[in-house]
C-alpha positions as a printed NumPy array, in Angstrom:
array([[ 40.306,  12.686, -31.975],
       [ 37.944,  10.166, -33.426],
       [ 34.913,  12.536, -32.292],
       [ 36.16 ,  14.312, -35.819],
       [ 33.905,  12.244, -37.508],
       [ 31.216,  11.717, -35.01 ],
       [ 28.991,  13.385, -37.733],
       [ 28.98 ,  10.887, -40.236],
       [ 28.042,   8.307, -37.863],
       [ 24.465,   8.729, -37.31 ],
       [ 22.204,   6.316, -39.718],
       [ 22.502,   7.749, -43.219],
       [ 22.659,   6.429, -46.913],
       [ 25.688,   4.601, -47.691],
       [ 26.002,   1.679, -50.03 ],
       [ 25.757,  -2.049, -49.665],
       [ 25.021,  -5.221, -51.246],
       [ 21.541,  -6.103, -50.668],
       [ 20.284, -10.035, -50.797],
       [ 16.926, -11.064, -50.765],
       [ 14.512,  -9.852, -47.474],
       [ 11.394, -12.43 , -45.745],
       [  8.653, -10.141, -45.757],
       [  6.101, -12.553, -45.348],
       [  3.573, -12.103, -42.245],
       [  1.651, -14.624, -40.285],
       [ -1.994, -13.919, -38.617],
       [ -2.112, -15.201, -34.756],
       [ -4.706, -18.012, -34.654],
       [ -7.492, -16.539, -32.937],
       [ -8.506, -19.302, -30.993],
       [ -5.177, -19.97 , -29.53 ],
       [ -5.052, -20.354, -25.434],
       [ -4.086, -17.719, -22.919],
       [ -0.396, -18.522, -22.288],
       [ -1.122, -19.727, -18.403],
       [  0.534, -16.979, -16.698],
       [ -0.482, -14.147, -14.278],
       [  0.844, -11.171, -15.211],
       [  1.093,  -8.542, -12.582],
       [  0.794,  -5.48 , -14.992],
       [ -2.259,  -5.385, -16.607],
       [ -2.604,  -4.143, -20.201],
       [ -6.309,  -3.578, -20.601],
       [ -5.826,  -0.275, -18.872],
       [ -3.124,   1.273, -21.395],
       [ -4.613,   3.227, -24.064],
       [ -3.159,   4.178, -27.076],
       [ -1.805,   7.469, -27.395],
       [ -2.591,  10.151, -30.115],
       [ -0.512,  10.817, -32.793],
       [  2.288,  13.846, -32.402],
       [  2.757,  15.954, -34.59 ],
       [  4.175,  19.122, -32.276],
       [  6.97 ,  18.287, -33.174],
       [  6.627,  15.208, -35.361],
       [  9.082,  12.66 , -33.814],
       [ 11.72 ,  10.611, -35.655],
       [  9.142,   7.63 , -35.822],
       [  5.743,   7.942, -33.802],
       [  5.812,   5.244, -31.474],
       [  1.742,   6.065, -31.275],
       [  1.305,   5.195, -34.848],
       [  3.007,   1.517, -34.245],
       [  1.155,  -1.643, -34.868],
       [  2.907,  -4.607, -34.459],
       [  2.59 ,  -7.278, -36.569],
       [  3.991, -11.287, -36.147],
       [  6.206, -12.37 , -39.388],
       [  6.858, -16.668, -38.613],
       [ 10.75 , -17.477, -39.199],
       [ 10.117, -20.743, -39.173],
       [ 11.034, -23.697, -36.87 ],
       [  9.807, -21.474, -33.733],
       [ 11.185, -18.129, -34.491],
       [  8.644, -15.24 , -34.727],
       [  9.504, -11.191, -35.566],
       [  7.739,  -8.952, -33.865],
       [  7.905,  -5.517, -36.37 ],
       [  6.049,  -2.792, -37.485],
       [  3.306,  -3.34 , -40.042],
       [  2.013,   0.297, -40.475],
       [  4.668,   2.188, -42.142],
       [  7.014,   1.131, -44.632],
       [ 10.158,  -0.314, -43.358],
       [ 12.069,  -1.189, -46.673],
       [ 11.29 ,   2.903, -48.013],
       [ 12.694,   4.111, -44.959],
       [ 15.479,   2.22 , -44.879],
       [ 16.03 ,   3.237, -48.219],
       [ 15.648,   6.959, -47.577],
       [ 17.821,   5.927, -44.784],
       [ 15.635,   6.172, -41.938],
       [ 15.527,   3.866, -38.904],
       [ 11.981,   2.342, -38.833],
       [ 10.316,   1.995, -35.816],
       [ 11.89 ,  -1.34 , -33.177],
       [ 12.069,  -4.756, -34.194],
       [ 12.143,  -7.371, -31.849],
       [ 10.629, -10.6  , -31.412],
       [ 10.257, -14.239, -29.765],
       [ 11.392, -17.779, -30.045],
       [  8.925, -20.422, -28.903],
       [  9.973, -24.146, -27.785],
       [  8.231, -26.698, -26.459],
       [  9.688, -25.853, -22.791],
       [  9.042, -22.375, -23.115],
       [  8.933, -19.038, -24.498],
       [ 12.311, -16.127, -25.11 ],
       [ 11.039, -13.043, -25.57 ],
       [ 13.643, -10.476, -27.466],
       [ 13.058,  -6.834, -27.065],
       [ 10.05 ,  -4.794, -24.918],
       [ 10.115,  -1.624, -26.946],
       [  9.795,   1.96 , -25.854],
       [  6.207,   2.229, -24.258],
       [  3.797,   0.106, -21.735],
       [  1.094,   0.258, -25.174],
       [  3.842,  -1.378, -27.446],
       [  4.935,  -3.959, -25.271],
       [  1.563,  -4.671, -24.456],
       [  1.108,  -5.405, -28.382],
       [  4.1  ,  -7.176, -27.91 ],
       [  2.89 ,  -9.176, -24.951],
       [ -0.853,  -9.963, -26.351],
       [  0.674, -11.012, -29.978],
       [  2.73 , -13.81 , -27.961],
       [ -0.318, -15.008, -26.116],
       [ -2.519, -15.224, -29.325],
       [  0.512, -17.336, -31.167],
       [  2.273, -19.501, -28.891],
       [  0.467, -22.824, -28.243],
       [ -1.353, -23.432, -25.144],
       [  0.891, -24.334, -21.664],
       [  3.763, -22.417, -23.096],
       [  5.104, -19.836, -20.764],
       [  7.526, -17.062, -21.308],
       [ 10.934, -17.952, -19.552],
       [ 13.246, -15.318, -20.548],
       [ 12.749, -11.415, -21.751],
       [ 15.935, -10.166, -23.426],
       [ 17.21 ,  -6.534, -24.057],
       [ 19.459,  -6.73 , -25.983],
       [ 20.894,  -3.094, -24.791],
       [ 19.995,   0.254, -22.391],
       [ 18.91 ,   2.077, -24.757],
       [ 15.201,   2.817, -24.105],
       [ 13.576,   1.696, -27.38 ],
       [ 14.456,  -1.745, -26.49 ],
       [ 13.855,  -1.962, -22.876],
       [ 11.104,   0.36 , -21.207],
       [  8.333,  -1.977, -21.216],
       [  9.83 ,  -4.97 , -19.519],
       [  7.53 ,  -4.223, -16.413],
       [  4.808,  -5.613, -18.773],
       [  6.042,  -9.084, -18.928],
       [  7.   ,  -9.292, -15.16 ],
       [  5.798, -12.595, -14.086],
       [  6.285, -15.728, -11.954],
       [  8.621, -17.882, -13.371],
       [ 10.169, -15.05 , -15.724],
       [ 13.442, -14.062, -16.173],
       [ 15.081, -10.533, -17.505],
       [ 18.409, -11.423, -19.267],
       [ 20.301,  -8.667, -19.946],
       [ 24.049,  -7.742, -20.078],
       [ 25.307,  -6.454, -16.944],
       [ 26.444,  -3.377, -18.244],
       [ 22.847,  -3.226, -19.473],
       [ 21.881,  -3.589, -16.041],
       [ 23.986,  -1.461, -14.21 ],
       [ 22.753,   1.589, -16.669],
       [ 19.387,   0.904, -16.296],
       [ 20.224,   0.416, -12.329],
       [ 21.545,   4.336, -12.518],
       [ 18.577,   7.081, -12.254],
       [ 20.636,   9.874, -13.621],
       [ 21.187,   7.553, -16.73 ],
       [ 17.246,   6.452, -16.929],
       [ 16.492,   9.983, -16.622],
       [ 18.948,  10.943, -19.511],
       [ 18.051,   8.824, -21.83 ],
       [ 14.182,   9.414, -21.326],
       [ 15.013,  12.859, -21.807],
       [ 17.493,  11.945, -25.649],
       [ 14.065,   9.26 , -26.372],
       [ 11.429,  11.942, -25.76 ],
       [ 13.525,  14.412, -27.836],
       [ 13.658,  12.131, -30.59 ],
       [ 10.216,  10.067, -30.488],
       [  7.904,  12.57 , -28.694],
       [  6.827,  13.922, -25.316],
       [  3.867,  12.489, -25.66 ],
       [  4.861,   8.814, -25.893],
       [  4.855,   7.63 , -22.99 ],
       [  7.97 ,   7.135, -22.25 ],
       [  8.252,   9.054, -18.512],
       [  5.656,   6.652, -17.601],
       [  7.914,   3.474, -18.034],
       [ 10.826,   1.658, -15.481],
       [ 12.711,  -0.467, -16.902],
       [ 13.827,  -2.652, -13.58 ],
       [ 11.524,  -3.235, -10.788],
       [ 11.77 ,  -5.186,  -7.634],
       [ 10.06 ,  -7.819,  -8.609],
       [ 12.046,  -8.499, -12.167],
       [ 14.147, -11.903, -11.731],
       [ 17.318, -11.148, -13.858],
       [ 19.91 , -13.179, -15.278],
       [ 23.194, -11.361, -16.259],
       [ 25.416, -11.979, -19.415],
       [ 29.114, -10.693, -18.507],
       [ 30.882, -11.025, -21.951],
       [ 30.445, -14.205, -22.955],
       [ 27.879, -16.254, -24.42 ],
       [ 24.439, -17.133, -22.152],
       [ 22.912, -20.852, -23.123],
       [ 19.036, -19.569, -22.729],
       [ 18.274, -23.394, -24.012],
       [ 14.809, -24.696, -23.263],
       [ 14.521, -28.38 , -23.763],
       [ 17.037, -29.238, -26.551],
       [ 15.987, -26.05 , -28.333],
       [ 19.253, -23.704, -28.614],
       [ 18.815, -20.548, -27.724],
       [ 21.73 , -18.112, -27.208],
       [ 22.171, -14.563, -25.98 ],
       [ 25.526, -14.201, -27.768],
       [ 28.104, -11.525, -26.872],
       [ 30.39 , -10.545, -29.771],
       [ 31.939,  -7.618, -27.901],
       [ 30.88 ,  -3.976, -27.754],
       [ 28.774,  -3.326, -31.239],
       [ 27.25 ,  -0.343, -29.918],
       [ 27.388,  -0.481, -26.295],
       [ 29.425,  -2.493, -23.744],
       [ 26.279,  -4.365, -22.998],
       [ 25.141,  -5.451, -26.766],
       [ 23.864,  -9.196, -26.575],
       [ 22.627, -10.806, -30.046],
       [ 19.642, -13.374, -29.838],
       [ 20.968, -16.67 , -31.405],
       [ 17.913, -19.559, -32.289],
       [ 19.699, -22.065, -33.869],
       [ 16.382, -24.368, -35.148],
       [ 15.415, -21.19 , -37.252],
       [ 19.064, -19.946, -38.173],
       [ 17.568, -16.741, -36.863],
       [ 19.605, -13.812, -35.21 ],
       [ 18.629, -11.037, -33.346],
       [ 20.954,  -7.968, -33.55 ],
       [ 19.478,  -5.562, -31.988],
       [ 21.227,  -2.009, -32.912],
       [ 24.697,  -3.606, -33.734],
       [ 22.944,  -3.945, -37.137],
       [ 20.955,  -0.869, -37.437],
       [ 19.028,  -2.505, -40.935],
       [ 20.189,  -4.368, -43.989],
       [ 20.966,  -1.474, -45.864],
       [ 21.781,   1.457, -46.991],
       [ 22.921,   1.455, -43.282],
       [ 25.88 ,   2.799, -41.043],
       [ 27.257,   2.201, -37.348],
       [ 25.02 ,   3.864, -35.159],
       [ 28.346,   4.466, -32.515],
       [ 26.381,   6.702, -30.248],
       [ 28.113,   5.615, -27.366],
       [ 31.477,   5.829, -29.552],
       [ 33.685,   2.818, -29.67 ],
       [ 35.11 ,   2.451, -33.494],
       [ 37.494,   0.018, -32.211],
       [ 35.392,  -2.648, -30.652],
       [ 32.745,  -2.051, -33.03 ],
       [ 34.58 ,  -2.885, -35.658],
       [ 36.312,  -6.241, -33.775],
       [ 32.53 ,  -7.07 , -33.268],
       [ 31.593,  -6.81 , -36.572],
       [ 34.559,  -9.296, -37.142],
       [ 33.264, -11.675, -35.361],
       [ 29.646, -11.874, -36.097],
       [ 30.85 , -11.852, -39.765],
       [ 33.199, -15.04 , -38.789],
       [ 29.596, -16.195, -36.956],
       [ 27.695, -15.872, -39.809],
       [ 29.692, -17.481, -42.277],
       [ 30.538, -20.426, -39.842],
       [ 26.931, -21.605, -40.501],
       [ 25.572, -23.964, -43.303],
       [ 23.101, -21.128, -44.776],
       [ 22.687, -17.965, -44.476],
       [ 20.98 , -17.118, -41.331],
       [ 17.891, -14.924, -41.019],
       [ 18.922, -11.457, -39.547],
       [ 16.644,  -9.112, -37.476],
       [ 18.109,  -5.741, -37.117],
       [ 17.527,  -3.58 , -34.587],
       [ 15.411,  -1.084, -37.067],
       [ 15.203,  -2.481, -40.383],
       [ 13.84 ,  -5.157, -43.238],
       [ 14.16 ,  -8.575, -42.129],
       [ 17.297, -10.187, -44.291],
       [ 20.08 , -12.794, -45.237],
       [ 22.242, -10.593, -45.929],
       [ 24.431, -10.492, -42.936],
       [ 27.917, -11.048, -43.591],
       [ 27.129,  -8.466, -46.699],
       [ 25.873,  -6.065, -43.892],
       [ 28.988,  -6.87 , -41.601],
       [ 31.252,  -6.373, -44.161],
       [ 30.038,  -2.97 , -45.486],
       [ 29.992,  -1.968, -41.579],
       [ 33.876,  -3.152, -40.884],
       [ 34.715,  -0.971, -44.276],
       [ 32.979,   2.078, -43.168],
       [ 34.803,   1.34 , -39.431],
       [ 38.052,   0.71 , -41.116],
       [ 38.41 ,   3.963, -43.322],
       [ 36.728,   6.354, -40.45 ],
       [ 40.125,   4.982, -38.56 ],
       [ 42.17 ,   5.761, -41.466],
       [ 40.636,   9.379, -41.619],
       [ 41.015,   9.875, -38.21 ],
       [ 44.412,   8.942, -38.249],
       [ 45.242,  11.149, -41.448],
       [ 43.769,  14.267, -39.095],
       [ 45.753,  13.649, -36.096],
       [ 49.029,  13.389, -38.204],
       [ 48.18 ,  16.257, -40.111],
       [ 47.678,  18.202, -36.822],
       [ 44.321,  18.869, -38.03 ],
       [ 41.748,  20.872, -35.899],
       [ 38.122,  19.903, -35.561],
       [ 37.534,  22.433, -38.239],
       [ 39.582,  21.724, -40.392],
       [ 38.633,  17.276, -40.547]])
């Protein structure tokens, strides 16, 4: 009966305190070291693609030019510098991916691959040019199935590398008739001509390393690294990215953006999302300042127990409403 409001759960204006956002950028040092690794998929041969406009996607993943913003203390985001990420958030548009990486003296976590070989390759060649020389990549998280966040890991296959991923996230991405699906809901939303058939998100030769629903220690050195689990956010598989020199978090699409911003419940779950919201809150709080949030598709902010909280409202009165219907004997039509 919950499907009632299924409508109002795509990402749309709503209110919500708003604290200050890092928008600051840093420029890789162009005389930085090749990371000394030997990847098998070579970049140099993906081109960019044109831009779409037949029709014009949601966000044109050909128009996307990553761009490093430092944390601090190790932490790097990996976002969009082309469009305007605060403005769409504010019209309440998701902007393009965010992602990013964590460097330590032991090595290198990578969160996020993105939704084409040309954007992870962006991804992949920003790393090289900021990490410091001898630092390989360890671990490549996705922090879910869905394809925006996970179709170029073949681009940072790689001795020595390891795909972390839940393994619910892994048994999806496992299942053809689920890869083909959701190329087929990402190419309806971001363009046929994204290259997005092209990808696979698990080869052979991928080492992985499976969360079940707890926390993962991804520590390198004494660096702490976490792929956190705070229980289904969005999917069953949702981890969070945890550095704790940096305060940083990665959500992922738990937290679609600081705000205006809803639940993006695609794969439905009001319940658990809002018990996960409940505990990232309670995760947030628990630490001495704010911590520095990365959402899935938004403004880099501090604002995340404001964000958790406005989520857990929104979760708590769609229950309500749904419960109202189904003792009012309400029909679809009629809630």
């Amino acid at each position: 009966m919950l499907l009632v409001m299924l409508h109002a759960m795509l990402v749309l204006v709503t209110a919500m305190p708003t604290e200050r956002h890092l928008l600051f950028a840093s420029t890789p040092s162009s005389g930085s070291p090749v990371i000394p690794q030997d990847f098998s998929f070579n970049c140099s041969a993906i081109e960019r693609l044109p831009p779409q406009t037949d029709p014009t996607p949601t966000w044109d993943i050909n128009l996307v030019e990553l761009i490093v913003v430092d944390l601090g203390n190790g932490a790097y985001a990996l976002v969009d510098g082309e469009g305007d990420t605060k403005q769409e958030n504010e019209d309440g548009v998701a902007a393009p991916t965010s992602g990013g990486f964590v460097v330590t003296p032991a090595g290198i976590v990578v969160v996020e691959t993105y939704l084409n070989y040309h954007t992870a390759c962006q991804a992949r060649n920003l790393i090289v040019q900021t990490a410091p020389p001898n630092v390989p990549i360890k671990f490549v998280v996705c922090t879910s199935a869905h394809g925006d966040h996970c179709w170029g890991s073949s681009v940072f296959v790689a001795e020595g590398v390891k795909f972390v991923q839940h393994q619910e996230t892994f048994k999806l991405l496992s299942d053809t008739d689920y890869v083909n699906g959701d190329k087929t809901f990402m190419m309806n939303a971001f363009g046929y001509n994204a290259g997005i058939q092209e990808t696979t998100p698990i080869t052979a030769d991928m080492e992985m390393m499976l969360a079940g629903d707890s926390d993962l220690d991804l520590t390198l050195g004494h660096d702490t690294v976490v792929a956190k689990y705070f229980g289904r956010g969005q999917t069953h598989g949702d981890l969070f990215v945890w550095h704790e020199s940096s305060q940083t978090l990665f959500t992922g699409n738990p937290i679609i953006a600081d705000g205006p911003s809803m639940p993006w419940l695609l794969d439905g779950g009001v319940a658990g999302a809002k018990q996960a919201m409940v505990k990232l809150k309670a995760f947030v709080q628990a630490q001495a300042t704010p911590p520095t949030i990365v959402p899935g598709h938004g403004v880099i902010s501090t604002a995340g127990a404001s964000i958790a909280t406005g989520y857990i409202n929104y979760l708590s009165e769609l229950q309500d409403l749904a419960a109202e219907a189904i003792v009012a004997n309400m029909s679809f039509t009629q809630a």
